[in-house]
LUMVO-796354 format. One line per 4 residues: number of its first residue (from 1); their letters; for each residue z, x, y of C-alpha. Coordinates in steps of 0.2 Angstrom, whole numbers. Example, Ala and Ser with C-alpha at 12.3 -4.5 7.8 and 13.67 -1.06 7.14 Angstrom:
<pts>
1 = AS = 39 62 -22 ~ 36 68 -5
</pts>
This chain:
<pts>
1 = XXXX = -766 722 119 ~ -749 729 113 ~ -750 738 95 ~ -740 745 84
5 = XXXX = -742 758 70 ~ -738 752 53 ~ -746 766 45 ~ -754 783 48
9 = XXXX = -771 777 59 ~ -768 758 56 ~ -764 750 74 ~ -757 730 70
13 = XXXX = -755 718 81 ~ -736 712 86 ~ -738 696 86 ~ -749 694 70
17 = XXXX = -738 705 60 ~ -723 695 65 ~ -735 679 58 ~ -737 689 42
21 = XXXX = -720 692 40 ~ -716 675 43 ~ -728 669 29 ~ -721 680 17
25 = XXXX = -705 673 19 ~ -712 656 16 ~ -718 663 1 ~ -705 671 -7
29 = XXXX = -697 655 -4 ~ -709 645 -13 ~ -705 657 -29 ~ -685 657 -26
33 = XXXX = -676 642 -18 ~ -660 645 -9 ~ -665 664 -6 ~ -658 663 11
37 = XXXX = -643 659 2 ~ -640 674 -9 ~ -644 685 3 ~ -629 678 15
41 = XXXX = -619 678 -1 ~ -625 699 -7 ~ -619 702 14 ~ -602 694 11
45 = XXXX = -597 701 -6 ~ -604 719 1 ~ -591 717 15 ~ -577 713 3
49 = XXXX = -581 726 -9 ~ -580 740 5 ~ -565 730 16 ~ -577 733 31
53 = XXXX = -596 732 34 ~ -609 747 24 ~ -615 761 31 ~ -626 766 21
57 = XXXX = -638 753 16 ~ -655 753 2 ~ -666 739 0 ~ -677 744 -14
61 = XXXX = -694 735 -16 ~ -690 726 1 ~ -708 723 7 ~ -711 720 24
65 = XXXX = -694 722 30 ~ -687 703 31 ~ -669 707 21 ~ -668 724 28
69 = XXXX = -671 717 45 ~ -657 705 44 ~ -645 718 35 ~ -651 729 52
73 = XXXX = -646 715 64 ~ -628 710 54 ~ -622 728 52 ~ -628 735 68
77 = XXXX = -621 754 65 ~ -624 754 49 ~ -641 766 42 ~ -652 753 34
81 = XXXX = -668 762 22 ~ -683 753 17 ~ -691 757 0 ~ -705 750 -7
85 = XXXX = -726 756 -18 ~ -737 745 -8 ~ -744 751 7 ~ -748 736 15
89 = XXXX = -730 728 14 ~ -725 747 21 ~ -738 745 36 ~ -730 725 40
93 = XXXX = -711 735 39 ~ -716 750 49 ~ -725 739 62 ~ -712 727 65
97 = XXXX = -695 738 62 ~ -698 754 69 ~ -684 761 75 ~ -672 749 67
101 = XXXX = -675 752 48 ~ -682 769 40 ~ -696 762 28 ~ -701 775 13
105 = XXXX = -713 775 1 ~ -704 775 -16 ~ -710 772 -34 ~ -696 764 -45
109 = XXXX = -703 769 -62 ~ -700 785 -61 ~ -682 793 -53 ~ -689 804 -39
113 = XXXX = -685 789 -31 ~ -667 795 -29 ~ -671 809 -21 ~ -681 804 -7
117 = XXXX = -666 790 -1 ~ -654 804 -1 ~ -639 796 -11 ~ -623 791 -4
121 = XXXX = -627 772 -1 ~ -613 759 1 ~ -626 745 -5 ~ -643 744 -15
125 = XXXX = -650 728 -15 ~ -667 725 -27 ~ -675 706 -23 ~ -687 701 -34
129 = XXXX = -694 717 -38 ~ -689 724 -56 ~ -700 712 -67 ~ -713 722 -60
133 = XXXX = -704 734 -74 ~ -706 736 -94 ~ -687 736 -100 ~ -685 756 -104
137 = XXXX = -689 758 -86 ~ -677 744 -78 ~ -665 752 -91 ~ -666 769 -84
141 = XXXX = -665 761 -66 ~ -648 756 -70 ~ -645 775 -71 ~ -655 781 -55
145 = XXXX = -644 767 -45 ~ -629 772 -51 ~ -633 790 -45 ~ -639 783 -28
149 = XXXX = -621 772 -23 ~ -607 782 -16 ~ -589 779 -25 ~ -584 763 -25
153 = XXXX = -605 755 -21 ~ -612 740 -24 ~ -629 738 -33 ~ -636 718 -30
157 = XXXX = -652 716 -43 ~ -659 696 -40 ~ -674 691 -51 ~ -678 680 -66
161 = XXXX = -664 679 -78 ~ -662 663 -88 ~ -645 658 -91 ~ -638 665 -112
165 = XXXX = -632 648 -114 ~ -629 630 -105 ~ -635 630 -90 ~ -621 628 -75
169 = XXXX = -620 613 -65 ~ -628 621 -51 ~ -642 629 -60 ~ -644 612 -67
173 = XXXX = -646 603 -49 ~ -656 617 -42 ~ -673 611 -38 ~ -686 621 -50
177 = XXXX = -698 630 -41 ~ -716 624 -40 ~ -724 640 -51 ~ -742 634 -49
181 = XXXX = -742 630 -30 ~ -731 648 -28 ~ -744 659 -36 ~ -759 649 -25
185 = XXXX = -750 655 -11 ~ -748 669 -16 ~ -767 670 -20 ~ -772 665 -2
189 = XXXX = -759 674 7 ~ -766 691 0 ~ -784 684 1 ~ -780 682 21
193 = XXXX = -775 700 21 ~ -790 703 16 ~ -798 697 29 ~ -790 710 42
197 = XXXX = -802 725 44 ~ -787 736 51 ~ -778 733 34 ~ -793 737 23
201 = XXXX = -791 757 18 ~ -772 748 15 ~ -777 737 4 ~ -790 749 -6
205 = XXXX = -773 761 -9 ~ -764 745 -13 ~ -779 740 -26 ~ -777 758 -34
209 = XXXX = -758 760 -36 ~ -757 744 -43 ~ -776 744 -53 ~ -770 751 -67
213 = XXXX = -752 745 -68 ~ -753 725 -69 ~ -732 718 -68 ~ -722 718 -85
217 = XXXX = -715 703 -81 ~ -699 709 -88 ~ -688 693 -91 ~ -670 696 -99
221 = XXXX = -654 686 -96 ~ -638 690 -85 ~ -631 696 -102 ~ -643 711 -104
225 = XXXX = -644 718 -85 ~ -624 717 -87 ~ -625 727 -103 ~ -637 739 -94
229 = XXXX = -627 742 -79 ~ -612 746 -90 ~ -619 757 -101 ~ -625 765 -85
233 = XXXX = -605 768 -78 ~ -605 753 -68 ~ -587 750 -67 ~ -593 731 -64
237 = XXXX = -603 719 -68 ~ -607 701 -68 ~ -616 686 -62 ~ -614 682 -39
241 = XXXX = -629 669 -39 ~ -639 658 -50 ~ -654 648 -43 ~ -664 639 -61
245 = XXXX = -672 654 -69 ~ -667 666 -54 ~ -651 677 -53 ~ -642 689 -45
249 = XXXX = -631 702 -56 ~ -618 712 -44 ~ -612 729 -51 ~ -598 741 -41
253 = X = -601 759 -47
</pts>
Protein backbone atom coordinates (compact mmCIF):
# COMPACT_ATOMS: atom_id res chain seq x y z
CA UNK A 1 0.00 0.00 0.00
CA UNK A 2 1.21 3.46 -1.20
CA UNK A 3 2.17 6.07 1.85
CA UNK A 4 2.96 9.19 2.35
CA UNK A 5 4.76 10.97 5.06
CA UNK A 6 2.86 13.73 6.87
CA UNK A 7 5.25 14.00 9.55
CA UNK A 8 8.59 12.74 10.90
CA UNK A 9 7.78 8.69 11.37
CA UNK A 10 4.03 9.04 10.61
CA UNK A 11 3.42 6.94 7.30
CA UNK A 12 -0.66 8.06 6.13
CA UNK A 13 -2.54 6.46 3.82
CA UNK A 14 -3.29 8.52 0.39
CA UNK A 15 -6.47 7.67 -0.10
CA UNK A 16 -7.76 8.28 3.64
CA UNK A 17 -5.85 11.43 4.08
CA UNK A 18 -7.63 12.77 0.93
CA UNK A 19 -11.04 11.52 2.88
CA UNK A 20 -9.79 13.50 5.82
CA UNK A 21 -9.41 16.44 3.95
CA UNK A 22 -12.43 16.09 2.21
CA UNK A 23 -14.26 16.00 5.60
CA UNK A 24 -12.67 18.89 6.88
CA UNK A 25 -13.81 20.90 4.18
CA UNK A 26 -17.40 19.78 4.86
CA UNK A 27 -16.82 21.04 8.04
CA UNK A 28 -15.47 24.31 7.81
CA UNK A 29 -18.49 24.64 5.56
CA UNK A 30 -20.81 23.76 8.18
CA UNK A 31 -19.36 26.77 10.33
CA UNK A 32 -19.02 29.35 7.27
CA UNK A 33 -21.55 29.10 4.21
CA UNK A 34 -20.44 30.42 0.95
CA UNK A 35 -16.63 29.78 2.04
CA UNK A 36 -15.91 28.65 -1.46
CA UNK A 37 -17.11 31.87 -2.49
CA UNK A 38 -14.68 34.16 -0.66
CA UNK A 39 -11.85 32.34 -1.43
CA UNK A 40 -12.73 32.78 -5.31
CA UNK A 41 -13.34 36.34 -4.27
CA UNK A 42 -9.59 36.79 -1.97
CA UNK A 43 -7.90 35.09 -5.63
CA UNK A 44 -9.54 37.75 -7.78
CA UNK A 45 -8.95 40.86 -5.67
CA UNK A 46 -5.27 39.36 -5.09
CA UNK A 47 -4.82 39.58 -8.90
CA UNK A 48 -6.15 42.99 -9.28
CA UNK A 49 -4.14 44.48 -6.49
CA UNK A 50 -0.84 43.03 -8.13
CA UNK A 51 -2.05 43.54 -11.91
CA UNK A 52 -0.94 39.76 -12.47
CA UNK A 53 -1.01 36.52 -10.38
CA UNK A 54 1.24 36.43 -6.67
CA UNK A 55 4.35 35.05 -6.16
CA UNK A 56 4.77 34.78 -3.08
CA UNK A 57 1.96 33.42 -1.26
CA UNK A 58 1.10 32.63 2.94
CA UNK A 59 -1.72 30.97 4.12
CA UNK A 60 -1.49 31.32 7.95
CA UNK A 61 -3.43 28.84 9.98
CA UNK A 62 -4.35 27.02 6.76
CA UNK A 63 -4.87 23.38 8.17
CA UNK A 64 -4.46 20.55 6.06
CA UNK A 65 -3.79 22.36 2.94
CA UNK A 66 -7.41 22.74 1.20
CA UNK A 67 -6.92 26.92 0.33
CA UNK A 68 -3.29 26.66 -0.09
CA UNK A 69 -3.95 23.69 -2.54
CA UNK A 70 -6.26 25.65 -4.66
CA UNK A 71 -3.97 28.89 -4.57
CA UNK A 72 -1.07 26.08 -5.73
CA UNK A 73 -3.24 24.90 -8.54
CA UNK A 74 -4.59 28.76 -9.78
CA UNK A 75 -1.14 30.27 -9.54
CA UNK A 76 1.05 27.43 -10.78
CA UNK A 77 4.45 29.49 -10.59
CA UNK A 78 3.79 31.09 -7.77
CA UNK A 79 5.63 29.84 -4.16
CA UNK A 80 2.64 28.93 -1.94
CA UNK A 81 3.78 28.50 2.18
CA UNK A 82 1.68 26.63 4.55
CA UNK A 83 1.59 27.77 8.29
CA UNK A 84 -0.18 26.37 10.91
CA UNK A 85 0.41 24.84 15.48
CA UNK A 86 -1.50 21.72 15.17
CA UNK A 87 0.45 18.75 14.14
CA UNK A 88 -2.09 16.80 13.03
CA UNK A 89 -3.63 19.34 10.33
CA UNK A 90 0.38 19.70 9.43
CA UNK A 91 0.71 15.76 9.04
CA UNK A 92 -3.05 15.91 6.55
CA UNK A 93 -0.98 19.04 4.54
CA UNK A 94 2.38 17.41 4.29
CA UNK A 95 0.90 14.04 3.33
CA UNK A 96 -1.36 15.25 0.70
CA UNK A 97 0.78 18.46 -0.76
CA UNK A 98 4.21 17.67 -0.76
CA UNK A 99 5.94 18.91 -3.27
CA UNK A 100 3.36 21.59 -4.20
CA UNK A 101 3.02 23.75 -0.88
CA UNK A 102 5.83 24.16 1.69
CA UNK A 103 3.85 23.50 5.14
CA UNK A 104 5.57 25.04 8.34
CA UNK A 105 4.89 24.96 11.76
CA UNK A 106 4.25 28.46 13.04
CA UNK A 107 2.79 29.97 16.26
CA UNK A 108 0.70 33.16 15.54
CA UNK A 109 0.78 34.50 19.27
CA UNK A 110 4.04 35.26 19.13
CA UNK A 111 6.13 37.17 16.06
CA UNK A 112 8.96 34.52 15.45
CA UNK A 113 6.36 33.56 13.11
CA UNK A 114 7.75 36.11 10.68
CA UNK A 115 10.80 34.97 10.55
CA UNK A 116 10.40 31.37 9.73
CA UNK A 117 8.09 32.52 6.41
CA UNK A 118 10.92 34.60 5.20
CA UNK A 119 8.90 38.01 4.39
CA UNK A 120 8.40 39.33 1.03
CA UNK A 121 4.78 37.76 0.32
CA UNK A 122 2.47 39.17 -2.27
CA UNK A 123 -0.52 37.68 -0.24
CA UNK A 124 -1.36 36.48 3.48
CA UNK A 125 -4.58 34.95 3.71
CA UNK A 126 -5.81 34.01 7.53
CA UNK A 127 -9.33 31.75 7.46
CA UNK A 128 -10.93 31.34 10.31
CA UNK A 129 -8.06 31.21 12.62
CA UNK A 130 -7.49 34.51 14.60
CA UNK A 131 -10.41 34.05 17.30
CA UNK A 132 -8.24 31.40 18.32
CA UNK A 133 -6.42 34.98 19.75
CA UNK A 134 -7.03 37.45 22.81
CA UNK A 135 -7.29 41.01 21.14
CA UNK A 136 -3.46 42.29 22.22
CA UNK A 137 -2.26 39.55 20.30
CA UNK A 138 -4.55 39.75 17.07
CA UNK A 139 -3.58 43.48 17.44
CA UNK A 140 0.13 42.84 17.28
CA UNK A 141 -0.60 40.41 14.44
CA UNK A 142 -1.71 43.27 12.34
CA UNK A 143 1.90 44.51 12.85
CA UNK A 144 3.79 41.11 12.17
CA UNK A 145 1.75 40.85 8.79
CA UNK A 146 2.46 44.06 7.79
CA UNK A 147 6.24 43.28 8.19
CA UNK A 148 5.57 39.88 6.21
CA UNK A 149 3.83 41.53 2.73
CA UNK A 150 6.19 42.91 0.24
CA UNK A 151 5.33 46.74 -1.10
CA UNK A 152 2.18 47.07 -2.29
CA UNK A 153 0.70 43.21 -0.31
CA UNK A 154 -2.34 42.16 0.32
CA UNK A 155 -3.35 40.80 3.87
CA UNK A 156 -7.05 38.83 3.58
CA UNK A 157 -8.24 37.95 7.50
CA UNK A 158 -12.03 35.99 7.25
CA UNK A 159 -13.57 35.13 10.63
CA UNK A 160 -16.44 36.31 12.85
CA UNK A 161 -17.05 39.88 12.75
CA UNK A 162 -20.60 41.05 13.31
CA UNK A 163 -21.68 43.81 11.19
CA UNK A 164 -21.33 47.89 13.43
CA UNK A 165 -24.60 48.56 12.36
CA UNK A 166 -27.67 47.19 9.94
CA UNK A 167 -27.05 44.42 8.46
CA UNK A 168 -26.71 44.44 4.48
CA UNK A 169 -29.03 42.76 2.29
CA UNK A 170 -26.80 40.09 1.73
CA UNK A 171 -25.89 39.39 5.08
CA UNK A 172 -29.47 39.44 5.77
CA UNK A 173 -30.36 36.70 3.11
CA UNK A 174 -27.46 34.62 4.00
CA UNK A 175 -28.44 31.39 5.49
CA UNK A 176 -27.15 31.19 9.35
CA UNK A 177 -25.04 28.69 10.01
CA UNK A 178 -26.22 25.64 12.02
CA UNK A 179 -23.70 26.35 15.31
CA UNK A 180 -24.97 23.22 17.16
CA UNK A 181 -24.77 20.53 14.39
CA UNK A 182 -21.22 22.44 13.25
CA UNK A 183 -19.45 21.99 16.69
CA UNK A 184 -20.97 18.04 16.79
CA UNK A 185 -19.14 17.70 13.76
CA UNK A 186 -16.58 19.05 14.83
CA UNK A 187 -16.72 16.84 17.92
CA UNK A 188 -16.93 13.58 15.80
CA UNK A 189 -14.51 14.42 13.11
CA UNK A 190 -11.75 14.83 15.83
CA UNK A 191 -13.12 11.78 17.77
CA UNK A 192 -12.59 9.70 14.26
CA UNK A 193 -9.05 10.99 14.33
CA UNK A 194 -8.68 9.52 17.30
CA UNK A 195 -9.28 6.41 16.13
CA UNK A 196 -6.08 6.42 13.75
CA UNK A 197 -3.19 4.68 15.60
CA UNK A 198 -0.69 6.13 13.05
CA UNK A 199 -2.07 9.73 14.27
CA UNK A 200 -1.86 9.10 18.04
CA UNK A 201 1.82 10.71 19.12
CA UNK A 202 0.13 13.49 16.69
CA UNK A 203 -2.64 13.92 18.48
CA UNK A 204 -0.82 13.64 22.16
CA UNK A 205 1.47 17.00 20.71
CA UNK A 206 -1.78 18.34 19.58
CA UNK A 207 -3.46 17.75 23.15
CA UNK A 208 -0.30 19.58 24.83
CA UNK A 209 -0.04 22.80 22.52
CA UNK A 210 -3.32 23.37 22.84
CA UNK A 211 -3.94 21.90 26.68
CA UNK A 212 -3.23 24.77 28.15
CA UNK A 213 -4.35 27.35 25.76
CA UNK A 214 -8.22 26.69 25.19
CA UNK A 215 -9.46 29.62 22.03
CA UNK A 216 -10.13 33.25 23.04
CA UNK A 217 -12.98 33.40 20.83
CA UNK A 218 -12.02 36.73 19.98
CA UNK A 219 -15.23 38.50 18.25
CA UNK A 220 -14.91 42.21 17.00
CA UNK A 221 -16.50 43.90 14.29
CA UNK A 222 -15.10 44.87 10.62
CA UNK A 223 -14.83 48.35 12.30
CA UNK A 224 -12.03 47.20 14.82
CA UNK A 225 -9.71 44.87 12.50
CA UNK A 226 -9.87 48.17 10.08
CA UNK A 227 -8.66 50.16 12.90
CA UNK A 228 -6.07 47.57 13.72
CA UNK A 229 -4.81 47.28 10.33
CA UNK A 230 -4.28 50.98 10.07
CA UNK A 231 -2.73 51.70 12.87
CA UNK A 232 -0.46 48.89 11.83
CA UNK A 233 0.56 51.05 8.32
CA UNK A 234 -1.89 49.26 6.16
CA UNK A 235 -2.33 51.73 3.55
CA UNK A 236 -5.88 50.10 3.17
CA UNK A 237 -8.45 48.70 4.49
CA UNK A 238 -11.96 47.60 4.44
CA UNK A 239 -14.66 45.02 4.29
CA UNK A 240 -14.30 42.24 0.62
CA UNK A 241 -17.01 39.55 2.05
CA UNK A 242 -19.67 39.22 4.49
CA UNK A 243 -21.32 35.88 5.04
CA UNK A 244 -24.03 36.62 8.71
CA UNK A 245 -21.59 36.78 11.42
CA UNK A 246 -18.54 35.91 9.09
CA UNK A 247 -16.29 38.50 7.30
CA UNK A 248 -13.51 38.95 5.34
CA UNK A 249 -11.31 42.53 6.00
CA UNK A 250 -8.78 43.15 2.85
CA UNK A 251 -5.80 45.37 3.79
CA UNK A 252 -2.97 46.58 0.96
CA UNK A 253 0.30 47.38 2.87
Amino acid sequence: MATTTGAPGVALDPPQTAQWRETWSELMEGFVPYLAGLEETLCRVAEAVHGRAPRRVLDLGGGPGLLAERMARRWAGAEVTLMDIDPVLLALARGALAGQVRALEGDLSTPRWVDRTGGGHDLITVVMTLHYLPSSQVRAFYDDARRCLAPGGLLVVADLMPDDGLPSLMSALDPAPNEAAAELAWAQWWNDIADLEVLRPLLAQREAVFGSRPPAEFTAPVSWHTAAAREAGFGQAGILWRCGRHAALAAVA
